[in-house]
N, C-alpha and C positions, 0 to 999 in steps of 0.2 A: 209536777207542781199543781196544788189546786188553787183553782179559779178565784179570786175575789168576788165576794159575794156583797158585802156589807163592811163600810167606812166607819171609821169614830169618828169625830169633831176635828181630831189632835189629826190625824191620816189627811181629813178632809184640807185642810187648814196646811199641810206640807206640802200637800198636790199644788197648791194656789199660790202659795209663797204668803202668805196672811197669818194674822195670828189666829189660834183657835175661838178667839170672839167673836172676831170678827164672823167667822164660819154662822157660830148662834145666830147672832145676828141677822144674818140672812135666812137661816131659818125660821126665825119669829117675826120677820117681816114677811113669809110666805115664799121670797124667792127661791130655796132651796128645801124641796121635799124632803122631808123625815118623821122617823118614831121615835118617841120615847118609852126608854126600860121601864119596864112596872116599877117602884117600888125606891129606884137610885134617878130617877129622872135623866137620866142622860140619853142623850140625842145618838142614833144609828141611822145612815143614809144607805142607802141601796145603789149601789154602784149605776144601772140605768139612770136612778134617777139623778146622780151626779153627771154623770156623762150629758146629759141634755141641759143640765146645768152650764155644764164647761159651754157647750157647743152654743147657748144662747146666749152667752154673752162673749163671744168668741176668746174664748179659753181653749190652748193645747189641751190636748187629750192623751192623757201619757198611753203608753204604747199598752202595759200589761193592763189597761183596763178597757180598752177596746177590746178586746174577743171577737174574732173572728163568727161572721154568722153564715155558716154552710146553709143554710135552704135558700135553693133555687125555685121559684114557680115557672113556669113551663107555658107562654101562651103563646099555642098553636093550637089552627085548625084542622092542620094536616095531620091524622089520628099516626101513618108512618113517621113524619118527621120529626114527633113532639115523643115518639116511642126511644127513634135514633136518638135523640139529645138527651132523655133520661137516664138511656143505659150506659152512655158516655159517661153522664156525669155522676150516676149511682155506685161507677164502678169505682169512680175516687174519692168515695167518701161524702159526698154531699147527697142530701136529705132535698127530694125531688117531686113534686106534685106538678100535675099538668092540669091545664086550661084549655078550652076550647074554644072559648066568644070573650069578649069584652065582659058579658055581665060578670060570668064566674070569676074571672078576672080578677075582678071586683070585690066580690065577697073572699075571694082566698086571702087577697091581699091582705083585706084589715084582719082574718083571722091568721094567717101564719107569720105577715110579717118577716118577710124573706130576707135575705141578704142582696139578693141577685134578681133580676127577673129579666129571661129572656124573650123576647118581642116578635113576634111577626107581624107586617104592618099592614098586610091585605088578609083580610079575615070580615066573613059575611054579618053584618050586623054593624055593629062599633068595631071600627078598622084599628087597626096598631097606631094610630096617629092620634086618633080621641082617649084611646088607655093611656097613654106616652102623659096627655094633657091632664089627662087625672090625676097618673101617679105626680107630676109635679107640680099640681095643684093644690095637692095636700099635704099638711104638715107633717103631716105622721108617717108618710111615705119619703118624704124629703132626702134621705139618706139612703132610698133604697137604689143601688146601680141598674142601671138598664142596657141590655145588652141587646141591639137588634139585630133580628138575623132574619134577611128578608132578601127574596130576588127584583124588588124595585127598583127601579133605575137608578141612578146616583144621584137627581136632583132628588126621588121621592126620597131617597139616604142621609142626604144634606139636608132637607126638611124636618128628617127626625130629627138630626143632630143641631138642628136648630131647635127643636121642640124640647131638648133635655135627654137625648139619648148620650147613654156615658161613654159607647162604641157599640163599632157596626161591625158586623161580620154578614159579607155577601153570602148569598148559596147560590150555587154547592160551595160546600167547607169541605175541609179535610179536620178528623176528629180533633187531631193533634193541635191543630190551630183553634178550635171553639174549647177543650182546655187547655189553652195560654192563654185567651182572651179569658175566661171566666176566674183562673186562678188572678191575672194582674188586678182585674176587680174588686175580686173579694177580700185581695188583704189587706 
């Protein structure tokens, strides 16, 4: 089955339970991103952009148009441990970039836009506890799950999870266990 891509008015408007004016509506008010066809004027919405729609004004989000987002970022400083967690999860299909500090961290984030990002919280520079506060500091990150995986004691662990960690996973893992934590995540 292929992916939705792009909404009509009439689509948009059954997703909501509203009539299709209503939809315009909100479109010509600015609340709901959209194009208009060359030539027939009619309004096309882009599934993200409905989807952020749904979500700010706490709207379900029906199932077939959330899509699954397989990329994982990877931040670790340990060049072994951040290898072990990619080949793991490269092997099941997910799309895997690794981090090494905080900054890169950083900049991956707003360019790839992961589904997942897994955490270490003792890392030299900006520790996993100042990323933790960025990623839920920003809106555009807001959605993105964070997975820590840290040998910090269980108060520094309760602190993440106080900070906005989505779960923890101690090390040493066993592989089996960090994919069932990353698959319950991402779907």
């Amino acid at each position: 089955m292929s992916e939705i891509q792009v909404l009509t008015t009439g689509e948009a408007a059954k997703y909501c339970g509203v009539n299709f004016r209503t939809v315009i509506r909100w479109i010509e008010r600015g609340k709901l991103k959209a194009y208009k066809l060359p030539g027939r004027g009619d309004h096309r919405i882009q599934v993200e952009d409905f989807v952020v729609f749904l979500q700010e004004n706490g709207m379900p989000v029906p199932d077939e148009l959330q899509g699954q987002n397989r990329s994982v970022l990877v931040i670790e400083d340990q060049p072994e441990m951040a290898s072990a967690i990619r080949r793991v999860l490269m092997r099941h299909g997910y799309e895997v970039e690794i981090a090494r500090d905080g900054f890169s961290a950083g900049t991956a984030l707003t360019r790839m836009k992961p589904g997942l990002v897994t955490l270490d919280l003792k890392m030299p520079g900006m520790d996993g506890y100042e990323v933790l506060s960025f990623i839920r500091g920003h809106d555009e990150h807001a959605n993105t799950k964070v997975l820590v995986i840290s040998a910090e004691t269980s108060a520094g662990l309760e602190r993440a999870k106080s900070l906005g960690a989505s779960d923890i996973l101690p090390k040493p893992f066993e592989n089996d266990e960090l994919l069932a934590r990353v698959e319950a995540l991402i779907k």
